[in-house]
Structures are given as C-alpha cells and as structure tokens.
N, C-alpha and C positions, 0 to 999 in steps of 0.2 A: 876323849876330848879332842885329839888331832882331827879323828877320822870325823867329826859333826864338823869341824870348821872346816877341811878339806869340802865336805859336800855345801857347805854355807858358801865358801867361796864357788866351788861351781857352778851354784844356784844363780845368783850374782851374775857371774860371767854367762849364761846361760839367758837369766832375765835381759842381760845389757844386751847381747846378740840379737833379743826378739822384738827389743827396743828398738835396735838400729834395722835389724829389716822390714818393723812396721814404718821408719823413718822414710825408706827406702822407697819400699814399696808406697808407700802415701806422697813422696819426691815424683814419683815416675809417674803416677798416678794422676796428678797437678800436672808435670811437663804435657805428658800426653793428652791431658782434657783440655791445657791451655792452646796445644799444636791445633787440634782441631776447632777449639773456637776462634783464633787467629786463621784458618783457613775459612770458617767460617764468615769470618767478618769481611775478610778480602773477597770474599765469594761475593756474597752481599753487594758489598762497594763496585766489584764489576756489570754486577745484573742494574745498580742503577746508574752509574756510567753510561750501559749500555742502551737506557730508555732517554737517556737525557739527549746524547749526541745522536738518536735514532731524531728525533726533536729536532735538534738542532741540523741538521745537516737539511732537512725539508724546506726549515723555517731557511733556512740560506738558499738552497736552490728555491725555491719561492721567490726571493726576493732579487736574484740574479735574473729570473726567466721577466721577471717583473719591469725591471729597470732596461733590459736589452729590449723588451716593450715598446715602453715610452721611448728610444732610439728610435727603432723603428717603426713606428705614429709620426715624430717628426721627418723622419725621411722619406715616407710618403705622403703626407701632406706637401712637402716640395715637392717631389715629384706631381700632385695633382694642381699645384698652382698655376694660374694665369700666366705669370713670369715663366714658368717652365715651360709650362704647353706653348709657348709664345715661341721657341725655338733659340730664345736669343738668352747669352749669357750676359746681361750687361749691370749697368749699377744698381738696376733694381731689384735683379736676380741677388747680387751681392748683397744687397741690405738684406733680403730673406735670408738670407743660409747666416748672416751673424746674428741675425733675431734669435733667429732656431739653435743657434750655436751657446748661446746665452743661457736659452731654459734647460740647457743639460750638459752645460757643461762641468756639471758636480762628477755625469758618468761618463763623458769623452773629450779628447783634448783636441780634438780640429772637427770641422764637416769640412769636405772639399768638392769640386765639381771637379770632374773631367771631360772633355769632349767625345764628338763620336771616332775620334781619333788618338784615344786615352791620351790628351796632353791635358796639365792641369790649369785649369782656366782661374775658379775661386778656390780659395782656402781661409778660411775662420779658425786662426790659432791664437792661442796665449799669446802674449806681449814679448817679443823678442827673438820670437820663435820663427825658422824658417819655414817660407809659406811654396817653397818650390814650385812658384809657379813657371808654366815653361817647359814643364820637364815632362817629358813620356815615359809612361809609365806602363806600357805596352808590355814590357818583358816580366814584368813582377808576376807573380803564384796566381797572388789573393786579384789582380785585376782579369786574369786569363781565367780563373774558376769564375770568377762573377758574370764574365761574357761566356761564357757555354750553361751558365743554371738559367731557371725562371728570373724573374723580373726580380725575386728578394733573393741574398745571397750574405750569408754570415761564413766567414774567412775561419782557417784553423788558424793555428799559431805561427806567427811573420812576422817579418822583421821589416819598421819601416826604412824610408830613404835617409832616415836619421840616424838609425842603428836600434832605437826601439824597437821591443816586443810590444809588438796590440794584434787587436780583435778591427778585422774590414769589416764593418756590415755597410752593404751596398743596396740602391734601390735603381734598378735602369729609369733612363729617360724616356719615357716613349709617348709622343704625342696621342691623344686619343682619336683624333679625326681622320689623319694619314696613317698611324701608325707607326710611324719613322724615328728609329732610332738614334737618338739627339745624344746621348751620353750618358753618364751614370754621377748618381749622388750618393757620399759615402761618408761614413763616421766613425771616426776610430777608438776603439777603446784600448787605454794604455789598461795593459794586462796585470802589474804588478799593484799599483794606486788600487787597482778595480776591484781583485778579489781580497787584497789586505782591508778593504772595512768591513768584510762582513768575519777574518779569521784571524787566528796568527797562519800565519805563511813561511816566518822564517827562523822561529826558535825550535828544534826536533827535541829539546829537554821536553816543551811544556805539550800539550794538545796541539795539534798542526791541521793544516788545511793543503793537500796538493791539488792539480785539477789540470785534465787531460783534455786536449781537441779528439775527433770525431777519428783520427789515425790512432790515437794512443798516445799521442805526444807530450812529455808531460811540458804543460807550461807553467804549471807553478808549481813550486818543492822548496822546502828546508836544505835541500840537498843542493846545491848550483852544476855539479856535475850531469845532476839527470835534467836537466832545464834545456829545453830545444831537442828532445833525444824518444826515440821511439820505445816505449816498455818494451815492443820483441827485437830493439837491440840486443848486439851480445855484449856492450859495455853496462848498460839496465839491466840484465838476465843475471852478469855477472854479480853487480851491487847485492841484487836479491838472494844469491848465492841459487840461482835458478829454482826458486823456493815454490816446492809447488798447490800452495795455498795460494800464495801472491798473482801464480796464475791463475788461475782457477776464479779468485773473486775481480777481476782487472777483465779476464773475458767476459764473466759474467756482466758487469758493469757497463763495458761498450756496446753490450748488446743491450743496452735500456735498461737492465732492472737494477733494483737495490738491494741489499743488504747488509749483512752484518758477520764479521766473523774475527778469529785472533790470529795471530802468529807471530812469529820468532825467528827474523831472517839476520840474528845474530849480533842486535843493539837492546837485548831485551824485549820481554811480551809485550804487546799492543793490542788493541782493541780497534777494531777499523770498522767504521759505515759509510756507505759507500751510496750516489745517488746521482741520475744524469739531469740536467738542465734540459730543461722541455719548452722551445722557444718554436710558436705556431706547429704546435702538436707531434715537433719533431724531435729528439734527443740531440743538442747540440754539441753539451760541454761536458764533462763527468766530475762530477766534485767527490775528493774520500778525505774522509777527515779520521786523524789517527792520536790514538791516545795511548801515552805509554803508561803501563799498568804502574808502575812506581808514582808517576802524578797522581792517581788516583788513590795510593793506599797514604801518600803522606797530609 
C-alpha cells in the first residue's frame, strides 16, 4: 500500500513537472511569436513612414521651387519695366517695386534696389521696419556673388544688415538698348517664416525639416548649434559623432539626388529623405526631412 502511493505521488509530481514545462514552453513560445510580430509591425509602420515622407518631402520641394518662382517672375518683370529700362530710380520706380512687394509678400519681407554703385536706393519693407536706405552694400557675400554670376543670382545663407537670416535672390539691371549696367533688383526671403510653413523646423521629438544652401550650410535645424555651420565642419562632424551614413547620404544629396536611408548618430533611429530644390533647372537648396523611428511606432 506505501509503495502504490509512493509511485501515485510520483506520478503527480511527474504529471505537475509536464504541466509546468508544457506551461513554459507554450510562455516562450507566445513571447517569441509576440517578439517577431511586434518587429514585424514596427517593420511595417517604417516601410510606410517611409513612402509617405518619400511624398512628402517632393510635395515640399515642389512647392519651395515653386514659390522662389513667382519671386523671381516678379523681379524680372522689374527688371523688363519701362521704369527700369528708363535708367532712373525715381517715384515711379518706387510705386513698382511696392506693387510687386504686395503680391508676395506672403514669401519675402522687402524687395529693394541698389544702384550701379551698390548703394540702396528703394526698399519695400513691413511697417516699421528699417529701410536702410543710403547704405553700401558693396562689401556683403550675397551682393559680390550676384555681381560676378549671370543676370539671376539666388544667395546661400546670409545674414542681413539687420542681423536676419534670408535668401538674396537678385535680378541685374541692364538696359536692353545700351546694355548698361544700371543696378540690381532683389528680394529677400526670411529663411526661418519660409521653410516653417511647409515643416516643423524646430521640435527634434516630432518629424523635422533641416535644409542646407549649395556649400552644405545648414540653414535650418532643430539643432541652433548647427544653424549658420558647414556639415564638413569639425563642430557638425563632431554632433554627428563623424557618422558615416550621415556622410555618405549629405554628399549624396548636394550632388542633386535624393533618397532614402536610417541611422543612429546617438538620439535614437531615424528614418531620413532627403531631396534638393530645383530652381530654373539648377539644384539650389537641399531639403532632409527626419523622422524619429519612436514617432512613428507610438
């Protein structure tokens, strides 16, 4: 009678063991098929991440190449005006350039004239705003690159006589009859107003928008540190932990093309598309728009 209940209990302890390692095994079994369909999902949610912001960053460079356009339509149309070609800068001149100043002033905050001696003759600004005129503007970047290119001339990143960041686009004056170089017509785009309506620009939690001139320079970032600052600096190299994905799709980029890629330069994964602005058939601006894989899973 002992030795049946001995093996009864056994049996028991025996069943209970096969219990707890079907338990087990059927636990591990769940984790492990829940691990890969949670990788799965997030896999998922990045491929269409990946089509949307591929979208999106076109549909934006699209609409930048678009709008730096209609700038410059109206800065050549000054420049082909009767008022222009006339040589003379005077009240009539001035009423055009506030006309012109009016229909787009949504995308720039002055048009100005300068002479053929870069001093500033007209300026069409916001209300209150300094119209410098008077002032030579000879020694500035964005006026010495405009007098060595062709007749159109879009500026990198500058700082104007106010302390603002904008965009020069410039058109010369040149009479069609003589020839004669009379001065230049110019419209400035505040950089920061510009590219924040088509992104966010300054939150790095959510999806972000930075965007580079024609050196590498970023002009717009979430970051304020890389703002004014060359990518092949060594304070930008450093940020990036000299990340070499970062370079790789940053060269790729200023040499005109676009793409798509991730990386991890130490704030977490990101998903980055990347795309240049194409103003009269040229690569002007480079827009990369970055998304942190954590916005995308929550």
């Amino acid at each position: 009678m002992e030795e049946f209940t001995v093996n009864v209990m056994k049996s028991r302890v025996l069943i209970l063991f096969s219990i707890l390692g079907v338990i087990l095994i059927t636990f591990s079994s769940v984790m492990y098929l829940q691990g890969i369909t949670e990788n799965n999902i997030k896999s998922e949610l990045i491929k269409q991440a990946e089509i949307e912001k591929l979208s999106q960053i076109k549909d934006i460079s699209s609409h930048v190449s678009s709008d730096l356009d209609s700038v410059i339509a109206r800065l050549t149309g000054l420049e082909d005006s009767k008022e222009f070609q006339s040589g003379k800068l005077d009240n009539m001149t001035e009423k055009l350039v506030s006309e012109k100043y009016l229909e787009i002033n949504n995308i720039v905050d002055r048009i100005f004239v300068t002479d053929a001696k870069n001093i500033v003759r007209i300026n069409a600004v916001p209300p209150g705003e300094n119209r410098f005129l008077g002032y030579d503007v000879t020694n500035r970047t964005y006026v010495q690159n405009a007098i060595s290119s062709d007749d159109l001339s879009l500026s990198d990143y500058s700082i104007g006589l106010d302390g603002k960041s904008r965009l020069y686009i410039s058109n010369k004056i040149t009479t069609h009859e003589s020839g004669k170089f009379e001065g230049i017509v110019w419209a400035t785009v505040p950089i920061n107003s510009f590219f924040s309506r088509y992104y966010n620009i300054d939150n790095s939690s959510l999806p972000f928008m930075m965007v580079m001139d024609k050196n590498g320079t970023y002009m717009i970032s979430p970051f304020p540190n890389l703002v004014g600052k060359s990518f092949f600096s060594s304070d930008v190299q450093s940020f990036f932990h000299n990340n070499s994905e970062v370079n790789r799709y940053t060269r790729e980029l200023l040499a005109g093309k676009s793409g798509i890629t991730s990386f991890d330069f130490g704030l977490g994964p990101r998903t980055v598309v990347y795309d240049p602005v194409f103003v009269n058939g040229i690569p002007q601006y480079y827009l990369i728009l970055v998304t942190p894989n954590e916005s995308v899973y929550s």
